[in-house]
Residue, then its C-alpha position, 0 to 999 in steps of 0.5 A: x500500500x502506497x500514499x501521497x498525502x498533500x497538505x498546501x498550508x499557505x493561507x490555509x494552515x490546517x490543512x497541513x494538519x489534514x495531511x499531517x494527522x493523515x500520514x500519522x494515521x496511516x503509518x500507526x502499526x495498530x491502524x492503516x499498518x502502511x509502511x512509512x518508506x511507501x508514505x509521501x507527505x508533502x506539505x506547506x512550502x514544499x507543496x509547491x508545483x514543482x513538489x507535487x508534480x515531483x511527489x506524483x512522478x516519484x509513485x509512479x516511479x515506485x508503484x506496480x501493477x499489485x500496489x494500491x494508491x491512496x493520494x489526498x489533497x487538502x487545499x484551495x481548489x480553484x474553477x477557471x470561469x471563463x476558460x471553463x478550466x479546474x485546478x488545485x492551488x500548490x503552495x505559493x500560487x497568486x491571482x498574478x502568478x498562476x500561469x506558472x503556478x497551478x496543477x491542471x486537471x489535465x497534469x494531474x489526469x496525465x500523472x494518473x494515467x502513467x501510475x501502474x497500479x490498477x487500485x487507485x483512490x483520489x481524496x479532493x477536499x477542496x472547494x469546487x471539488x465535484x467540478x474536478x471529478x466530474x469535468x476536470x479529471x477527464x480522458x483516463x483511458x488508460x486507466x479505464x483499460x487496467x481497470x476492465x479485469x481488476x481492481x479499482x478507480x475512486x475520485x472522492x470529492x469532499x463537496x459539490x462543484x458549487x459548494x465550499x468544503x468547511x472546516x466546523x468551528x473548534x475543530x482541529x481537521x476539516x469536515x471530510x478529512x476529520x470523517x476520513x480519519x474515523x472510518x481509516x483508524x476504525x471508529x466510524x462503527x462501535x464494535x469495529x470487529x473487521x479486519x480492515x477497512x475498505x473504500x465502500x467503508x469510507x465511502x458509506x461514512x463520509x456520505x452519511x456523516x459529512x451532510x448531516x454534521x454540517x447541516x448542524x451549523x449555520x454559515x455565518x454569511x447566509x445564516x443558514x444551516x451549511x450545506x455540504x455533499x460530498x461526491x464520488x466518482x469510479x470504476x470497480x471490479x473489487x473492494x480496495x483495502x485502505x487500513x489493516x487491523x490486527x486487533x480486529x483479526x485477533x477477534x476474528x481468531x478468537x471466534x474461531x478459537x470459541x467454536x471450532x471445537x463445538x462444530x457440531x453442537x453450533x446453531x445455524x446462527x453461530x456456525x454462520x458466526x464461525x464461516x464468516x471470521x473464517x472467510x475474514x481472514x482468509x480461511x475461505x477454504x477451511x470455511x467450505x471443508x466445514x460445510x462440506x463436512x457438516x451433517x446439516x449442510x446436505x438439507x439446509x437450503x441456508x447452508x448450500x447457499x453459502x457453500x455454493x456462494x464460496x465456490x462462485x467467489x474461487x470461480x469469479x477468481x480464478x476462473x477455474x471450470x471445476x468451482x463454477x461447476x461446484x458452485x452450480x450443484x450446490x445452488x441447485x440442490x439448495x433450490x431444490x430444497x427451498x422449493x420443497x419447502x417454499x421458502x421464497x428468498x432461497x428459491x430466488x437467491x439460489x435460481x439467480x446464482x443459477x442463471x448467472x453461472x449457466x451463463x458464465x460458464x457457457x452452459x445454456x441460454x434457454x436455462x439462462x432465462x428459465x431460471x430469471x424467470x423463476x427467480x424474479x417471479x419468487x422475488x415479486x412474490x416474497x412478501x418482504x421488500x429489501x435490496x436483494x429483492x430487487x436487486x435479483x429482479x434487477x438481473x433477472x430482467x437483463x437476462x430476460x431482455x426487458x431492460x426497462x423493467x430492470x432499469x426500474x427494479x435496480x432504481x428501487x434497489x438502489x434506493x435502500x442499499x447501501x455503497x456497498x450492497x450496490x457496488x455488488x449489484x453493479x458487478x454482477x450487472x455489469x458481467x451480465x450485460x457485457x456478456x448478453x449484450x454490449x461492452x462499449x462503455x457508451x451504451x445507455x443501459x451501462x450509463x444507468x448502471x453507473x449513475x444509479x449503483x456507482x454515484 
């Protein structure tokens, strides 16, 4: 993991302490866990243009395909009104000097481009730092191409394009930078028992937060409650891990430590307690030896779905046949047993999962729309509304060629779901369409996709 944080000072001192509290973050071994050598920090008279234009060609000198890049900026962010132009103000740039002086949005699009690494995050707390995310930060066609496989590109902006990013009063950091520091060092969630934090973490946080702790303040210029909306922008095919715990990994091993032994005496609850601190710390394929030995597995519809979801994640990464084929069986016995037992929201969940692998692994179109068709009549008939409902009739509806109809159930999805539920529901879209349909980037139903999951 690898960071560049920038903290321009200037006539804006704290944001120095943005960076600065930033880096001491990050560093901590008990939080973020980076390494300090792969941690750039620049700030005050040293974010000059020269100083962050250098700092960006040193990441992009350092990192490779398998790193991850965090880069923060705290400062002035400026729009250019009459040439339309979005930049960031470096240390020592003037209304007269700022030819010379400025970082563009097409320097700083350029400098992107060129790091190797296809797991990117790009901080902005800055005033009109929508306008750079959204129009400034423009043509990253190569990154667009690493990013087709995996990985990840995020350009979260601290406020909207004609907002002022805020520093509350009596507060040490700014408003975003303060939320961003919670949910990197873990006290974003009481008990925080993960074993890291993720970009879908900060994302959920900042968004919630941000808003509502402004809305708390009146903006002495208008007398108003302040009104500040943070944004966010990116391409995805994978979670990107931003801080590592190992307390919270102590935890997880300590439930394992508690019942692994009783195996066979847990309830369903506990045993799916247990298969999921396995799976956080990578025990993925003792969790599927513990299914596949359990006396319960063979006739709970619960248990084979997540069994069979196992399998699906080792298929989507490695793209081996045989555990796509594995993960097939499994739904399909779990269908079974959910139909015997008409349990509505297993008969969906596990004839999605069908659809999806008979298409992934080229099986049959025709058994392809059989089970859409099964699945979203389940799903319109389950009585309990919830993300995964929809979303289910969202994908169905793709497979079924009724793209409007999917269009509408992904926005009722969209509606209740959280970052990180959507995210799923975009992956899964995403490969579908591409498959069935049409890969260009322009096409109006992957356009949807993008501003109803992904903004």
């Amino acid at each position: 993991m690898y960071a560049l944080l920038i903290g321009v000072g200037d006539d804006l001192p704290y944001t120095i302490k943005d960076a600065t509290k930033l880096y001491d973050t990050l560093i901590d071994p008990d939080l973020a866990g980076y390494d300090k050598d792969n941690v750039i920090l620049v700030c005050d008279k040293d974010a000059t243009r020269d100083g962050i234009l250098n700092s960006l060609n040193k990441l992009i000198e350092t990192t490779d395909e398998d790193s991850s890049v965090l880069i923060y900026y705290s400062g002035h962010g400026g729009k250019y009104m009459s040439q339309h132009k979005f930049f960031l103000q470096p240390y020592g740039m003037t209304a007269e000097n700022y030819a010379t002086h400025w970082v563009m949005a097409e320097e700083l699009t350029e400098k992107i481009n060129a790091i190797k690494s296809n797991k990117i995050v790009f901080l902005l707390d800055c005033c009109h730092a929508e306008g750079m995310t959204q129009e400034g930060l423009l043509n990253m066609e190569g990154l667009a191409q690493k990013l087709n496989d995996k990985g990840g590109m995020w350009v979260i902006s601290s406020c909207q394009d004609n907002q002022k990013s805020w520093r509350l009063p009596n507060a040490e950091n700014s408003l975003f930078t303060e939320c961003l520091l919670e949910v990197i060092s873990g006290n974003h969630k009481r008990p925080f028992t993960e074993p890291n934090v993720t970009i879908t973490d900060v994302v959920e946080h900042i968004f919630d937060e941000v808003p509502k702790r402004a809305s708390n303040c009146i903006d002495k210029e208008t007398g108003k409650p302040i009104n500040q909306r943070p944004f966010a922008k990116f391409q995805m095919s994978e979670n990107v891990v931003l801080s590592n715990f190992p307390k919270n990994m102590e935890s997880h091993a300590a439930t394992i430590i508690e019942l692994e032994p009783n195996i066979d005496k847990l309830d369903e609850r506990s045993l799916i307690k247990l298969l999921d601190a396995m799976s956080a710390l990578g025990r993925t394929d003792d969790a599927i030896s513990i299914l596949e030995r359990h006396k319960k597995t063979l006739k709970d519809a619960d248990l084979l779905n997540i069994l069979g979801n196992l399998y699906k994640e080792k298929y989507l990464q490695t793209n081996f046949e045989e555990h796509g084929l594995v993960s097939l069986k499994h739904h399909k016995k779990a269908l079974e047993i959910s139909t015997e037992e008409e349990d509505g929201q297993q008969i969906y969940l596990n004839a999605i999962n069908l659809a999806f692998l008979y298409l992934l692994l080229d099986l049959s179109k025709k058994e392809v729309r059989v089970f859409a068709e099964l699945a979203f009549n389940a799903a319109k008939n389950y009585y309990y509304p919830s993300p995964e409902k929809f979303g289910t009739m969202g994908e169905a509806c793709v497979y079924l060629n009724q793209l409007e109809k999917a269009k509408a159930n992904y926005s009722l999805a969209s509606e209740k779901a959280g970052i990180r539920t959507r995210m799923n529901l975009y992956k899964d879209a995403y490969a579908v369409y591409t498959i069935l349909y049409d890969n260009n980037e322009n096409d109006p139903f992957l356009i949807f996709l993008n501003n109803k999951l992904l903004s």
